[in-house]
RODO-2510 file (C-alpha; in nm, 4 decimals, decimal comma):
residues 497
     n   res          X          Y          Z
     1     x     5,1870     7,9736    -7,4196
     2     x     5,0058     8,2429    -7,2930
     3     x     4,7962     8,1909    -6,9225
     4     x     4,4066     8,3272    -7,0265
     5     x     4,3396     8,3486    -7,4082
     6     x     4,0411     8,6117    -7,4961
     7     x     3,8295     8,5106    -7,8130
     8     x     3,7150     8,8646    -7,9344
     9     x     3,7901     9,2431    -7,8979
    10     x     3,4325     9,3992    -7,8740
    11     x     3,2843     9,5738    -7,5288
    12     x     3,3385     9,2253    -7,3004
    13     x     3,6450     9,1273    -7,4552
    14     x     3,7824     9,4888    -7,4231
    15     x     3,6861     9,4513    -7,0662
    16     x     3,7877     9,0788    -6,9588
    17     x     4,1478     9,2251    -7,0578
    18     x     4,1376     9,5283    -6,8552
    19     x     3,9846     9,3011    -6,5165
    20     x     4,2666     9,0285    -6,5870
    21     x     4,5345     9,2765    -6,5518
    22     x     4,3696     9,4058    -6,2327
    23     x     4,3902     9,0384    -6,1230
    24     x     4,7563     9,0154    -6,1444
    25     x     4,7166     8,8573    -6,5073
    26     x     4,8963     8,9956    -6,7380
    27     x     4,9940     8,7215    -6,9903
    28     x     4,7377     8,7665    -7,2257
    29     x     4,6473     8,6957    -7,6077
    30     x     4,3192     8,8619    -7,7676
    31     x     4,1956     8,6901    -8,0983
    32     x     4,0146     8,9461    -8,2889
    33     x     3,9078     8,8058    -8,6495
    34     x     3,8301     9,1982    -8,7861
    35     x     4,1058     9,4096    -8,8593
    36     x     3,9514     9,7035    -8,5891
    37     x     3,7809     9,6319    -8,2351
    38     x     3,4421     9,7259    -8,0985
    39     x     3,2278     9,4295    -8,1909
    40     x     2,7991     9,4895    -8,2615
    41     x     2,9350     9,8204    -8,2681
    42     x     3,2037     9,8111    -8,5387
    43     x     2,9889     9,5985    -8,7253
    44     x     2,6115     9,7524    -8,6871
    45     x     2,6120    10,1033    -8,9107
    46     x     2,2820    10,1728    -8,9626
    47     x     2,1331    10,4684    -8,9397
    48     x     2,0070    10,6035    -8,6234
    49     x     2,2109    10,2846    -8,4680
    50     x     2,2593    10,3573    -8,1369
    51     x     2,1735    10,1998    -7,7203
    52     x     1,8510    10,1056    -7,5833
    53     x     1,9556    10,1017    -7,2458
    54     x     2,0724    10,4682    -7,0906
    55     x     2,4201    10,6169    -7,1888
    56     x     2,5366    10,6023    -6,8260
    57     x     2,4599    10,2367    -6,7619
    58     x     2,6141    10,1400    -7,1054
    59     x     2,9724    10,2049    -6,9505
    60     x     3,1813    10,0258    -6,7944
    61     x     3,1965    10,1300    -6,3675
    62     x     3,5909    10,2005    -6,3714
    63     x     3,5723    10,4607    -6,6876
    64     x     3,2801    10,7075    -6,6704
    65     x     3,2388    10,9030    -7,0099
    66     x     3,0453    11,2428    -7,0791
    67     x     2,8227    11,0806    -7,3066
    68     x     2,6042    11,3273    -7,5052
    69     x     2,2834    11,2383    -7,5219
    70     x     2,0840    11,0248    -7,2610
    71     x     2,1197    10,7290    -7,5109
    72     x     2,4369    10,7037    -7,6998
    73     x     2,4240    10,6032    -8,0480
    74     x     2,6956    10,3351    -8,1880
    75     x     2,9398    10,6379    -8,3023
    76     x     2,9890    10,7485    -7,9793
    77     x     2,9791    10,3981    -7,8202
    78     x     3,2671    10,3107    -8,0281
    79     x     3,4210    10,5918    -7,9814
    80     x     3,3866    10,5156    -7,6003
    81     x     3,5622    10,1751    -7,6787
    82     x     3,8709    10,2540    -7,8396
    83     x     3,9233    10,5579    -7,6230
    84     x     3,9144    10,2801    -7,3160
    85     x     4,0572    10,0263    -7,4700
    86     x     4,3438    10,2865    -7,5862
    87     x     4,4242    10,4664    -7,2166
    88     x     4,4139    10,0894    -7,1201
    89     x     4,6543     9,9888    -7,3084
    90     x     4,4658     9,7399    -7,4574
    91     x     4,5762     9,7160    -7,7837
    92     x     4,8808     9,5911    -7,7103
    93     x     4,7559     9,2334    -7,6742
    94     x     4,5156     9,2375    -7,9924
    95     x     4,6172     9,0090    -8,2544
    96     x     4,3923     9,1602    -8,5327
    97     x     4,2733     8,9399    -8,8030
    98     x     4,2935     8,6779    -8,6293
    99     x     4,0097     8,4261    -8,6400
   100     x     3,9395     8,1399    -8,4259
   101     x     3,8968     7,8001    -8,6750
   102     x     3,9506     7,5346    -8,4414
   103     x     4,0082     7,5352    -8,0229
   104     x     4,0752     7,2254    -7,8890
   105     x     4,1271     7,1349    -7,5101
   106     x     4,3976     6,9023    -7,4952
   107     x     4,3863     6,6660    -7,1396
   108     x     4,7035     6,5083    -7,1472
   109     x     4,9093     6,8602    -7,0787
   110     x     4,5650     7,0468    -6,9598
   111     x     4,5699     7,3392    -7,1949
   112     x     4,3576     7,4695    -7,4883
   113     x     4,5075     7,5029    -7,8256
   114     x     4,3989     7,6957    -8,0955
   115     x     4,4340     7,7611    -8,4790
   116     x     4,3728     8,0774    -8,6182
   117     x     4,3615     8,2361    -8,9255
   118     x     4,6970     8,3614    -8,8977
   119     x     4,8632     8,0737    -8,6874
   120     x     4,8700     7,8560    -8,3635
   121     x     4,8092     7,9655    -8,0050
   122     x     4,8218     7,7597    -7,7159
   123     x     4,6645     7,8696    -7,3759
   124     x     4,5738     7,7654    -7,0084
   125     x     4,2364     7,9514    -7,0075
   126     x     4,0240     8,0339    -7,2588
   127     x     3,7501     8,3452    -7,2344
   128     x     3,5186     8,3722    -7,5206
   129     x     3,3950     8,7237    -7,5714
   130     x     3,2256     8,6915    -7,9003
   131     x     2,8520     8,8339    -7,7359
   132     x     2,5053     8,7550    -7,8639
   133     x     2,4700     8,9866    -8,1555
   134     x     2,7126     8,8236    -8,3962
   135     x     2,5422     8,6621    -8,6385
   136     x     2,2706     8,8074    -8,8851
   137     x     1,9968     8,6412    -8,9424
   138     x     1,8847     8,5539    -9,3126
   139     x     1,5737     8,4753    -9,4394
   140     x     1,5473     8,1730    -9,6481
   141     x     1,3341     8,3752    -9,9111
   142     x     1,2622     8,2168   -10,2313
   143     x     1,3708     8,4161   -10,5097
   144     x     1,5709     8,6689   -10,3166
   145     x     1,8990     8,5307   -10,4870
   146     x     1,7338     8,6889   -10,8442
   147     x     1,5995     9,0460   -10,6984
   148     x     1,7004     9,2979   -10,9427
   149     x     1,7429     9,5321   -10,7442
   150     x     1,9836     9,5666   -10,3896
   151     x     1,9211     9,3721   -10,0714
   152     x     2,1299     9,3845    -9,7887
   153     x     2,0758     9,2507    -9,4007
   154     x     2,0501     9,5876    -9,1601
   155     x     2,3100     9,4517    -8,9361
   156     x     2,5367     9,4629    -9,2951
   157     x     2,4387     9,7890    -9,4045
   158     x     2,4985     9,8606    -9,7687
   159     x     2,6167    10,2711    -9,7629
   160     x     2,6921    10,2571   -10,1269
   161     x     2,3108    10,2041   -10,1826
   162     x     2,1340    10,5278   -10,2172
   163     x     1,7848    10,5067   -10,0858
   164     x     1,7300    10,8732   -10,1805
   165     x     1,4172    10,8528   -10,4069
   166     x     1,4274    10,4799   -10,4043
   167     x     1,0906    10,2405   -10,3383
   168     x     1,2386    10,0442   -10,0113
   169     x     1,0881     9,7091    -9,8744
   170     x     1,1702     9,6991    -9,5094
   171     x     1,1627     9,2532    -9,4145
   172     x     1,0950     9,2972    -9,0465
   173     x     0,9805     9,5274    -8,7602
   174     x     1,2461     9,4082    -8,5078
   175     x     1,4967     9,7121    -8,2777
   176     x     1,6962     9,7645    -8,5878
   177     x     1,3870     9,8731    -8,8012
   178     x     1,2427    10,1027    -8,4998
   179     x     1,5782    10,2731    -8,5219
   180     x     1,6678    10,2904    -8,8814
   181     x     1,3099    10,3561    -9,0442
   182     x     1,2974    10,7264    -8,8753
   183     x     1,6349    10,7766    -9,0656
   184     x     1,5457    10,6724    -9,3811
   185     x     1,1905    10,7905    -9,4148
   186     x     1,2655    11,1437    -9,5358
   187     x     1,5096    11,0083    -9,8170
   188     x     1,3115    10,7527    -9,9396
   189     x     1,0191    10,7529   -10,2298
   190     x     0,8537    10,4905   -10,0618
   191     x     0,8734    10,2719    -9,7855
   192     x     0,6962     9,9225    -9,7268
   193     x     0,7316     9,8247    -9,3918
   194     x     0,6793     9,4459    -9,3862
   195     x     0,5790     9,3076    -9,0138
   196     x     0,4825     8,9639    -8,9094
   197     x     0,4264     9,0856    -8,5032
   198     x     0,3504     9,3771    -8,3745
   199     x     0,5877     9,5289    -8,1049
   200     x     0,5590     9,6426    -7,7758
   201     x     0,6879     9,9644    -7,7878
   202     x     0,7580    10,2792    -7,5099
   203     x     0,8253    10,5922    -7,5532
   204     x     1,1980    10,6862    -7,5425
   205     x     1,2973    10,9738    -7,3165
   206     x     1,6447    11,0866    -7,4886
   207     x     1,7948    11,4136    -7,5080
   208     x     2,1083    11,6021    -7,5182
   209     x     2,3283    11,6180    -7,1621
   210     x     2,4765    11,9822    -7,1559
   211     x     2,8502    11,9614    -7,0916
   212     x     2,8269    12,1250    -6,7917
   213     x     2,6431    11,8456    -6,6199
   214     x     2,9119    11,6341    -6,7041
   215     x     3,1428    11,8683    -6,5340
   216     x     2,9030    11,8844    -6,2241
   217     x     2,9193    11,5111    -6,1999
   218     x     3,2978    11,4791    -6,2499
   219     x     3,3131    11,7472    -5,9439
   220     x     3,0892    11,5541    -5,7546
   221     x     3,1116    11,1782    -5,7646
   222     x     2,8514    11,0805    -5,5339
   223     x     2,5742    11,2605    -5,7666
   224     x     2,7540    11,0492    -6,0507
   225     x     2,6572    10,7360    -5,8602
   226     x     2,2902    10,8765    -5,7538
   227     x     2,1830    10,9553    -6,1110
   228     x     2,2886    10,6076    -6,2335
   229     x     2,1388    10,4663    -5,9170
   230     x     1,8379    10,6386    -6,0675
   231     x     1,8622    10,5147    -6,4289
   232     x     1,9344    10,1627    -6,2378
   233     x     1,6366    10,1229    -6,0573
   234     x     1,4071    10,3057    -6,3247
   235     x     1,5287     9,9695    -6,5508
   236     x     1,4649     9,7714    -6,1937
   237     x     1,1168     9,8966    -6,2117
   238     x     1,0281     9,7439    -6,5527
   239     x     1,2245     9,4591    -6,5007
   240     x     1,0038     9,3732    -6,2022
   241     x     0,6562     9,3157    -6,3549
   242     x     0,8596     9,0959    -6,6268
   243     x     0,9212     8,8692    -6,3686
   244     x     0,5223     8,8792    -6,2293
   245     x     0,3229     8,8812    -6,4966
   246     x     0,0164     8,9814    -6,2629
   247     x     0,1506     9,3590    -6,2234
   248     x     0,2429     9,4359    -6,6404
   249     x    -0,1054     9,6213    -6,7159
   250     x     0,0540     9,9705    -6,6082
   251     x     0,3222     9,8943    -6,8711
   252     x     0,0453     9,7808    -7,1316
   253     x    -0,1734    10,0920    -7,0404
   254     x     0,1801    10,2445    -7,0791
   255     x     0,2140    10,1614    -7,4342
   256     x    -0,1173    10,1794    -7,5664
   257     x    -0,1383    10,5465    -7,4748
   258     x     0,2041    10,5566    -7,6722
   259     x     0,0565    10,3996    -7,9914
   260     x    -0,2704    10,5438    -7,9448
   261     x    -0,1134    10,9187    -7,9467
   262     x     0,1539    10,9009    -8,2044
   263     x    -0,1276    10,7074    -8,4390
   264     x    -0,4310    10,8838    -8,4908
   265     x    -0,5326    10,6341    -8,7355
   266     x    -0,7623    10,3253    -8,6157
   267     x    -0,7021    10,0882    -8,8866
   268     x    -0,2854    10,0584    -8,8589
   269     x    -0,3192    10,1078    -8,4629
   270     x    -0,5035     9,7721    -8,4725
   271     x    -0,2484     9,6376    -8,7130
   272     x     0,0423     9,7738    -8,4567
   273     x    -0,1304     9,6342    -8,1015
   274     x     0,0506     9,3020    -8,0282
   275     x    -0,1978     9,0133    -7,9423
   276     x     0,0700     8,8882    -7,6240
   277     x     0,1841     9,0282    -7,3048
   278     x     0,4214     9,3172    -7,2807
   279     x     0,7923     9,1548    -7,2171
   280     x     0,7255     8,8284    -7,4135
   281     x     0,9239     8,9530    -7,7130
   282     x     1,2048     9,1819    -7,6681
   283     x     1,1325     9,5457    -7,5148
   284     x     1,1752     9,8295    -7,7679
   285     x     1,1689    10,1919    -7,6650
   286     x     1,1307    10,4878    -7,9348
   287     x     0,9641    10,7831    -7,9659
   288     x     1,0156    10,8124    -8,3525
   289     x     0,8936    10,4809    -8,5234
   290     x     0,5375    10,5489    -8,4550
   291     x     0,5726    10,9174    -8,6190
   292     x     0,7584    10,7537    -8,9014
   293     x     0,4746    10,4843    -8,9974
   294     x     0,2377    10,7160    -9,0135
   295     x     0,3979    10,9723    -9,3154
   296     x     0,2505    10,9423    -9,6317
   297     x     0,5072    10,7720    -9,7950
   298     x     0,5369    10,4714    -9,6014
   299     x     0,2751    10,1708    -9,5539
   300     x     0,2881     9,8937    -9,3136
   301     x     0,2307     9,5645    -9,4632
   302     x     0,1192     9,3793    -9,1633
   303     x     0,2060     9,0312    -9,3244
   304     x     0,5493     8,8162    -9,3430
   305     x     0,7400     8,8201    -9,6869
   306     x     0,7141     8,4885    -9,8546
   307     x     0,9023     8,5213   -10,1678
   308     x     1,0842     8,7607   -10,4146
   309     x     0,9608     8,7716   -10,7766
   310     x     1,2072     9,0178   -11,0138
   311     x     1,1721     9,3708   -10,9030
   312     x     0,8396     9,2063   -10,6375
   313     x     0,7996     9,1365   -10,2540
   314     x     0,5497     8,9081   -10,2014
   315     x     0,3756     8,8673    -9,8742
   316     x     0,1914     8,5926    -9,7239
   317     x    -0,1508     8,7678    -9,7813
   318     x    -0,0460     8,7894   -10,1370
   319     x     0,0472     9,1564   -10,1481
   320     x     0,2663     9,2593   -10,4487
   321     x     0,4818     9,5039   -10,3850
   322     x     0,7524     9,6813   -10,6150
   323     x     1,1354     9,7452   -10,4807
   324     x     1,4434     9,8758   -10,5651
   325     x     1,5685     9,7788   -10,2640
   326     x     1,5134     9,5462    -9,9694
   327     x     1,6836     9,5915    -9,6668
   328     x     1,6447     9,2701    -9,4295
   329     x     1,5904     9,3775    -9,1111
   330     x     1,5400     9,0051    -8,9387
   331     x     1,7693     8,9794    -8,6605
   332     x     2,0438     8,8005    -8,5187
   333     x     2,1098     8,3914    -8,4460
   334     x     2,0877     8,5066    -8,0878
   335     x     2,2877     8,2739    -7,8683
   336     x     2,4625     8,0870    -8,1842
   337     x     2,7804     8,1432    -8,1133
   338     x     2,9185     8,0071    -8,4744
   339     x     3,2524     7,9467    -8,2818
   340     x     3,0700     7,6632    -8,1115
   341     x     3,1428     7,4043    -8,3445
   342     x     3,4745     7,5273    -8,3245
   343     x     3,5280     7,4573    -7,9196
   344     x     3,6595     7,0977    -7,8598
   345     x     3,6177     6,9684    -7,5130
   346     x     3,7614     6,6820    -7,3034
   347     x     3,6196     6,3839    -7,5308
   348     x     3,6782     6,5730    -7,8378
   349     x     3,3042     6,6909    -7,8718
   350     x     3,1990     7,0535    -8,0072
   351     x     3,0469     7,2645    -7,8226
   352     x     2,7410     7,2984    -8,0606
   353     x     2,6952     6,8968    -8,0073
   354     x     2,7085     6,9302    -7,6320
   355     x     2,4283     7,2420    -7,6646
   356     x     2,2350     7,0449    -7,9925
   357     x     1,9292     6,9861    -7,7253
   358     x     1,9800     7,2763    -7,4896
   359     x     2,2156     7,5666    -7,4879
   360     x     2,3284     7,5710    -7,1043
   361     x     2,6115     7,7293    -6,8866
   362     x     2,6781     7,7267    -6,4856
   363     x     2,5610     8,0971    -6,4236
   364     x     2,5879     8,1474    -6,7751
   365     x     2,9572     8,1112    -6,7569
   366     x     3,0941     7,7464    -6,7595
   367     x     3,0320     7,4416    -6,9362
   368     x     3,0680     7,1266    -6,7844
   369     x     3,3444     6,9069    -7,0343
   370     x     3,4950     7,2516    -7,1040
   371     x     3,8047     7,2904    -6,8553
   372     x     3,8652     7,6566    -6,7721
   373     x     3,6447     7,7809    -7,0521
   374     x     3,4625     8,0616    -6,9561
   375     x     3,1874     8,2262    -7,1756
   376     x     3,1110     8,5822    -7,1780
   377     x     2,7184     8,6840    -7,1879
   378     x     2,6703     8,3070    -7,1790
   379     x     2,3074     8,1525    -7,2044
   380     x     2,0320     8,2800    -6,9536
   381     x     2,2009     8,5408    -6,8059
   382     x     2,0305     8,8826    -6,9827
   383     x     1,7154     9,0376    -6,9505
   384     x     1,4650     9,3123    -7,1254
   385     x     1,6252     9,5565    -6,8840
   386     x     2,0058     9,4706    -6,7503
   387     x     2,2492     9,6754    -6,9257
   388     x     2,5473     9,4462    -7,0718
   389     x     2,8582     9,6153    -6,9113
   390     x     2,6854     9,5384    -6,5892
   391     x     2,6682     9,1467    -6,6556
   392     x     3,0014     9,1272    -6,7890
   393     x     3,1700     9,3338    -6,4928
   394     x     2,9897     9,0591    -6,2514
   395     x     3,0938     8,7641    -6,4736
   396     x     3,4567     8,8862    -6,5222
   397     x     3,4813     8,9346    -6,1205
   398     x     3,3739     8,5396    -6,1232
   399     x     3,6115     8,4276    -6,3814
   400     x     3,8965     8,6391    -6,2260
   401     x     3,8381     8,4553    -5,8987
   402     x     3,7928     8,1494    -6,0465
   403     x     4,1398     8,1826    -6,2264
   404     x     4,3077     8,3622    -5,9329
   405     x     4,2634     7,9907    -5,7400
   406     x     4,3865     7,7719    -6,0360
   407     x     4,6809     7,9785    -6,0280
   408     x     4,7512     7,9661    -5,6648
   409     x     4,6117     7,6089    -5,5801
   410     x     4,8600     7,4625    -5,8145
   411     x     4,6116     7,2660    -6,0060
   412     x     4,6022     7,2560    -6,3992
   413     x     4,2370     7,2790    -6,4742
   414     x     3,8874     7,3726    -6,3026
   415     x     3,5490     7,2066    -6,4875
   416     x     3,1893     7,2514    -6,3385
   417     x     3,0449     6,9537    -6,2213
   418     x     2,7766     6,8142    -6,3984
   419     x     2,5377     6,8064    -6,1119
   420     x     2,6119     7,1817    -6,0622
   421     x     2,5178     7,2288    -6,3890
   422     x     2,2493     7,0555    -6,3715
   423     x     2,0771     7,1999    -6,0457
   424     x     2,1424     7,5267    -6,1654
   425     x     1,8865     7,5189    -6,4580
   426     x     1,6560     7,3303    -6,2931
   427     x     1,6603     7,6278    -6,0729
   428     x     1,6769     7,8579    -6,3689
   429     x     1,3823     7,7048    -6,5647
   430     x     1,1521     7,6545    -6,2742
   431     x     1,1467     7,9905    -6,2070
   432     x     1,1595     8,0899    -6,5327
   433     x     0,8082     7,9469    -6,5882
   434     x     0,5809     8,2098    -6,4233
   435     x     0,7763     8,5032    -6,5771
   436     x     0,6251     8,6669    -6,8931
   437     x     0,9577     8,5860    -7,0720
   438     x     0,8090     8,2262    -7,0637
   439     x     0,4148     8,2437    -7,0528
   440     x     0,4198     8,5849    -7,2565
   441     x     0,2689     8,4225    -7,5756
   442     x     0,6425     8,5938    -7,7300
   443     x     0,8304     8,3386    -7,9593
   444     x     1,1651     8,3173    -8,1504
   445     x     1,3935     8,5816    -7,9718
   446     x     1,4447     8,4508    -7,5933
   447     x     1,3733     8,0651    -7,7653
   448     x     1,7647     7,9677    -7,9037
   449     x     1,5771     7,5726    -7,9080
   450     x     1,2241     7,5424    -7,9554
   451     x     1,0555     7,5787    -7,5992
   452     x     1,3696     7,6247    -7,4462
   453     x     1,4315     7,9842    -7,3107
   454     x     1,8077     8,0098    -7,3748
   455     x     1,8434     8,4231    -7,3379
   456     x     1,6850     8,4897    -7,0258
   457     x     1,7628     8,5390    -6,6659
   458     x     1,4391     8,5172    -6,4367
   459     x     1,5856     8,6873    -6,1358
   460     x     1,6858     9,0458    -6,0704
   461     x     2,0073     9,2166    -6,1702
   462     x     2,0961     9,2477    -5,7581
   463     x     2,0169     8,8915    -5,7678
   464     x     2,2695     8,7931    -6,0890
   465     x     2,5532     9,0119    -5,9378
   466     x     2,5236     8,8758    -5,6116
   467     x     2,5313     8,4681    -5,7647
   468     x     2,8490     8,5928    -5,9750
   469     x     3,0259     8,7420    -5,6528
   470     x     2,9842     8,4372    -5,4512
   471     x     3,2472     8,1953    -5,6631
   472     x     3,2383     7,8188    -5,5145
   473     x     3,4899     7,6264    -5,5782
   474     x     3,2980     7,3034    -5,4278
   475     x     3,0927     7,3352    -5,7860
   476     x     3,4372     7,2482    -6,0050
   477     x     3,6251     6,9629    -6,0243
   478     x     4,0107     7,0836    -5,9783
   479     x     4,2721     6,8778    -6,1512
   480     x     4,6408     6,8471    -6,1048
   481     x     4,8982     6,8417    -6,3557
   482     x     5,0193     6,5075    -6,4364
   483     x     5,3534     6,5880    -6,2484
   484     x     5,1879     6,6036    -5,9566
   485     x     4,9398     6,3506    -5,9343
   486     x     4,9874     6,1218    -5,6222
   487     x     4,6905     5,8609    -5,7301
   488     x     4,4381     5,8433    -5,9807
   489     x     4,1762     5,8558    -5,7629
   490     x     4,2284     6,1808    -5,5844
   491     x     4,3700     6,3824    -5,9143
   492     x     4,0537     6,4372    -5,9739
   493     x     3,9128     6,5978    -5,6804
   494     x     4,1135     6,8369    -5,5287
   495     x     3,9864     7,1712    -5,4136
   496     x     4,1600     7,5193    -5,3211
   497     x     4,0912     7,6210    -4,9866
***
């Protein structure tokens, strides 16, 4: 039996290994059901793929990398990955190929076992690393099944389809399209750009980091640390109005002079000027999708696709347009992780059931009914602006606490209370109301259940790292193995000191 099972080998899984070990943990299994790690980044190829956050805050604190351009594309990222994972000896506790079917807590001898694709595991702890981008999203698109010519999802990438000279419907105007259209532009014969809303978008300030900075900065670690500082507080900045709604029109005046400079035409401006407030959908930066809409061969269908008929994309406004290929750029199931209704807890109840009317975690990280089940990037706990490595750091110093006192209180099993888990998203909600992520007019992305923001954080980043620091055992219910249970009534309710 091995002491903390991890559920997934992309950037948080690579990284809940690495902070177990510095915890003293070493018994460790990771479940990885591809045959490679790296997660979104193994599995996104599209071109121009890359981070929408800066290169230096998409790392993780204990291995800075010279990363080449201000924002790394997925190449690089992965790259960045394997080379960790690698000096880390991470690989060493990857069971590749290896995916989760079933995980079931068992409460008579307090542990979690699991079936996998290529046999049994059993484990005391269970960390699920599986992240937010998993699953693409696919339309339900009447006729799409019969298209004669190639379709693919974006977040599947088909590289055996040629788009050189090829008429290409484009089936949303989401972060994937704002990256991948600037690629595929030149190639193309055609492009139809389908978009059903209208994105905020900012210009992106990348560009290439000479080597020799990076050699400054390895020389001189304190300017390391101010220049991240700096790309810290810059996201700090944005992330701030977000939260008060009252101080966004610099942003808006912000990206209208973006869309009004890189679109001299009047007609597909107003078609590209979103009718709700900057932050209510998610925040896009480029300085290349504008440029791109507005070459001669491509044409923005402002209108969503309603059906496919033969070699036809047909929109709402009942727009005919010929294909050859259609490349579905619609997004992810964010926050459906598909392996919960593959998590059994105490009364034998999925994790999908438990979340069928809300998706909801203590700080984003346990589940009440769930003993020692921690989730990485968990509901509510990102933002526009927070940079992922940063969350999971936080969350993987609050899970290595957590299991730090299970191991020395000599207790079996930790679960959050339910009135801990409760009075945290009252908390959460209330104060998500007033923040744009909420009253924004957005819809769909930050909503996993209708009305129910499921993806968001309303507080700072200071704020979430500071909540993750401060582990309290008084919010768990500690549990001692059967051997050691003096009377029923106080099995239940023991606490470390």
């Amino acid at each position: 039996m091995a002491e903390v099972v991890v559920i997934g080998a992309g950037l948080s899984g690579v990284a809940a290994v690495i902070a177990l070990r510095r915890a003293g943990i070493d018994d460790i299994v990771v479940l990885e059901k591809s045959g490679r790690l790296g997660g979104t980044w193994r599995d996104n190829t599209y071109p121009g793929c890359g981070c929408d956050v800066p290169s230096m805050l998409y790392e993780y604190s204990f291995a800075p990398n010279p990363w080449s351009r201000c924002f790394a594309d997925r190449s690089e990222i992965l790259d960045y990955l394997e080379t960790t994972a690698a000096t880390h000896e991470v690989d060493r506790v990857i069971r590749y190929n290896a995916e989760v079917m079933s995980a079931r807590w068992d409460p008579g001898v307090h542990r979690w076992d699991l079936e996998t694709t290529s046999g049994t595991h059993t484990a005391r702890a269970v960390i699920v690393a599986t992240g937010p981008w998993h699953r693409p999203r696919d339309p339900d698109l009447p006729g799409l099944d019969t298209f004669t010519g190639t379709a693919f999802h974006s977040a599947r990438w088909n590289h055996d389809a040629d788009l050189t000279g090829r008429r290409v419907a484009v089936v949303g105007t989401g972060a994937s399209t704002v990256q991948f259209l600037p690629e595929i532009q030149p190639k193309a014969a055609h492009v139809d750009v389908f978009q059903s809303t209208p994105q905020w978008v900012l210009p992106k300030p990348d560009y290439p980091l000479p080597p020799g900075l990076h050699r400054f900065l390895g020389s001189h670690p304190a300017a390391r640390r101010a220049l991240r500082g700096m790309h810290h507080w810059t996201q700090e900045a944005i992330g701030f109005p977000l939260r008060h709604p009252r101080l966004l029109r610099p942003l808006e005046a912000a990206a209208r002079l973006h869309l009004r400079t890189s679109v001299p035409d009047r007609t597909l401006r107003h078609a590209l000027t979103p009718t709700y407030r900057f932050g209510g959908r998610r925040l896009i930066t480029s300085s290349t999708y504008y440029p791109a809409l507005t070459r001669p061969n491509v044409r923005l269908r402002p209108t969503r696709v309603t059906a496919v008929e033969g070699s036809h994309v047909i929109g709402a406004d009942g727009t005919r347009t010929r294909a050859d290929v259609i490349v579905l750029a619609t997004g992810y199931h964010i926050g459906d992780i598909p392996l919960a209704r593959r998590l059994y807890g105490t009364n034998g109840t999925t994790l999908a059931r438990t979340w069928a009317d809300s998706r909801r975690a203590y700080l984003g990280t346990s589940v009440s009914g769930y003993p020692n089940l921690f989730l990485l990037i968990g509901p509510n706990l990102l933002t526009g602006t927070t940079a992922v490595p940063t969350v999971v750091e936080a969350q993987l110093r609050y899970i290595t606490t957590a299991l730090t006192r299970l191991r020395t209180s000599g207790c079996a099993a930790l679960d959050v209370r339910p009135e801990a888990e409760e009075a945290h998203q009252q908390a959460l909600h209330g104060a998500l109301r007033t923040t744009v992520y909420n009253t924004g007019g957005g819809s769909g992305y930050y909503f996993g259940v209708p009305g129910v923001n499921t993806f968001c954080w309303p507080w700072s980043t200071g704020t979430l790292v500071k909540r993750l620091h401060a582990f309290a055992p008084d919010a768990y219910t500690w549990t001692l193995p059967p051997s050691a249970m003096p009377h029923p009534r106080a099995a239940n309710d023991r606490r470390p000191a």
